[in-house]
C-alpha positions as CSV (number, residue, x, y, z in Angstrom):
1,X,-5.8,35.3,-35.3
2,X,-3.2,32.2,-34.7
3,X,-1.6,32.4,-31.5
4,X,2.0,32.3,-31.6
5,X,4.7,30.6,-30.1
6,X,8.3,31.2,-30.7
7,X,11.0,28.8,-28.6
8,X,14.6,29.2,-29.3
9,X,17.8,28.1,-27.8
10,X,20.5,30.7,-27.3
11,X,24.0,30.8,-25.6
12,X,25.2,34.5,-27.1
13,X,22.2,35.9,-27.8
14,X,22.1,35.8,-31.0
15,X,19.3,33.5,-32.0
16,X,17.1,34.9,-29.0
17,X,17.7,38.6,-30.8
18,X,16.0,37.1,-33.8
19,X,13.0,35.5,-31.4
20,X,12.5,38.7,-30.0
21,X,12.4,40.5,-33.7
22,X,10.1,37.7,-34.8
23,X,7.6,38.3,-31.5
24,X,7.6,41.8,-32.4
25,X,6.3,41.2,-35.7
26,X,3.8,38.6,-35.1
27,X,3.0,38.9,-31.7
28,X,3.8,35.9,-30.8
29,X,4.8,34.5,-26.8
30,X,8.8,34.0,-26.3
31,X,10.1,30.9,-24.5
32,X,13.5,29.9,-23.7
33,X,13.8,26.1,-24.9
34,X,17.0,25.9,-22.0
35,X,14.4,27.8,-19.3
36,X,12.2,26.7,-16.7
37,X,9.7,29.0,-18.4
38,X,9.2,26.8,-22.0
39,X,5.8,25.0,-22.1
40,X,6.2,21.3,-22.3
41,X,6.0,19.7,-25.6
42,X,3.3,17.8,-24.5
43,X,1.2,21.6,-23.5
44,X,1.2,23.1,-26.8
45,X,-2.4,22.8,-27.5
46,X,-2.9,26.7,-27.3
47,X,-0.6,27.6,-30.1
48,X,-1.4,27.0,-34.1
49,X,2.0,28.3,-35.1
50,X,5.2,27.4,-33.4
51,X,9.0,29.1,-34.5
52,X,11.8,27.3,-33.3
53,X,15.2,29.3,-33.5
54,X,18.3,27.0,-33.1
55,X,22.0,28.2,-33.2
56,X,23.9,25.9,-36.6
57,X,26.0,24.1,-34.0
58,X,28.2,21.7,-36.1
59,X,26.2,21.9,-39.3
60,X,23.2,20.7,-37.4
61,X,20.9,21.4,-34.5
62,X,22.2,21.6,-30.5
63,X,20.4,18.3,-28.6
64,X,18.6,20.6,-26.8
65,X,17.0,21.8,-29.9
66,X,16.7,18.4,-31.9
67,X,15.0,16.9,-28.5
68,X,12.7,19.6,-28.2
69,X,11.1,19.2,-32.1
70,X,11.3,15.9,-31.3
71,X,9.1,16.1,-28.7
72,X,6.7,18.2,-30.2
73,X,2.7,17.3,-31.0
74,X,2.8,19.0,-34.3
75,X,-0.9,18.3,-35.7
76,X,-2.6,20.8,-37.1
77,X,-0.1,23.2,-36.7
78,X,2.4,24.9,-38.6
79,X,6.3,25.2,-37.8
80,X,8.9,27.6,-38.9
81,X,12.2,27.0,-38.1
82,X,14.8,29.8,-38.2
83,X,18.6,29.4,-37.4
84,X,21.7,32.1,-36.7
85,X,25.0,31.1,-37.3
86,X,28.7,32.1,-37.3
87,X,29.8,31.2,-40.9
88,X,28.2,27.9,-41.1
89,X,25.0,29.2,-42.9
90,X,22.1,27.0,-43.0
91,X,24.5,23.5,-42.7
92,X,22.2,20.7,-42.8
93,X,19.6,21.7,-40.7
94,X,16.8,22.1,-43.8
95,X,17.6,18.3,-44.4
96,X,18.0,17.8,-40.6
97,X,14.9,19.3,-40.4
98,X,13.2,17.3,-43.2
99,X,14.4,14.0,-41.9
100,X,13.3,14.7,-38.3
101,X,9.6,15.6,-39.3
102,X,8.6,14.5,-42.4
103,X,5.3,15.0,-42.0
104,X,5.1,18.4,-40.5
105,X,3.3,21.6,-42.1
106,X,7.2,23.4,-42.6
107,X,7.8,27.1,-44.0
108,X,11.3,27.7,-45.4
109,X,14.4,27.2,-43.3
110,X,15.2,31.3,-42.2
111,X,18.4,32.4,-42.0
112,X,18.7,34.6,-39.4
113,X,21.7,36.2,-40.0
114,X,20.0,37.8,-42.8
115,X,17.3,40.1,-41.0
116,X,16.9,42.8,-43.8
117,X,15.2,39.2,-45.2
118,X,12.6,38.8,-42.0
119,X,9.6,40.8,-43.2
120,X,9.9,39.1,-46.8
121,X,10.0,35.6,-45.2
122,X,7.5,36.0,-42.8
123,X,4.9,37.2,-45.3
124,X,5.7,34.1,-47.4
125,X,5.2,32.1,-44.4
126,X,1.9,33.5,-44.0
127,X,2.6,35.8,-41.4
């Protein structure tokens, strides 16, 4: 069984509503990218899966969320990105996304203002 991690960054709630949905369904271990309790980038060894849930700030990811990925050892694992939004859908964040890591083992780009779509993406993910 992969072990899980799933780090988002949230300032309404929103996007740590669909961490907590995702945990729930995979099992996987919540951290709060803006918290004290988020393993360091450098600490991931442990985990062959890793979400990231980013707010669409701007059409694009927050800093906090583009340093984060940035920062991340992502060899030999495989990363699914999910993002909540207020009308701003997706913006560029798949192309963000695709530019940032090109080399990455990527699912789909969720949108997480969709969640009758979670289960359906998940299990395409592999999940």
């Amino acid at each position: 069984m992969s072990k899980i991690l799933i780090a988002y960054f949230s300032q309404t709630g929103n996007t740590k509503k669909v961490a907590e949905a995702i945990a729930a369904k995979t099992g996987g271990e919540l951290a709060d990218i803006a918290g004290p309790a988020t393993p360091p980038a450098s600490d991931l060894s442990a985990y062959d899966v890793v979400f990231v849930g980013t707010p669409n700030w701007a059409a694009t990811f927050p800093p906090q969320v583009k340093d984060f990925l940035l920062s991340l050892n992502l060899a030999g694992k495989k990363l699914a990105v999910f993002v909540t939004h207020g009308r701003g859908g997706l913006g560029n964040i798949p192309d963000d996304l695709a530019k940032l890591l090109p080399d990455a083992d990527k699912t789909e780009v969720y949108d997480g203002n969709l969640p009758d779509g979670l289960d359906a993406w998940l299990a395409a993910a592999g999940f």
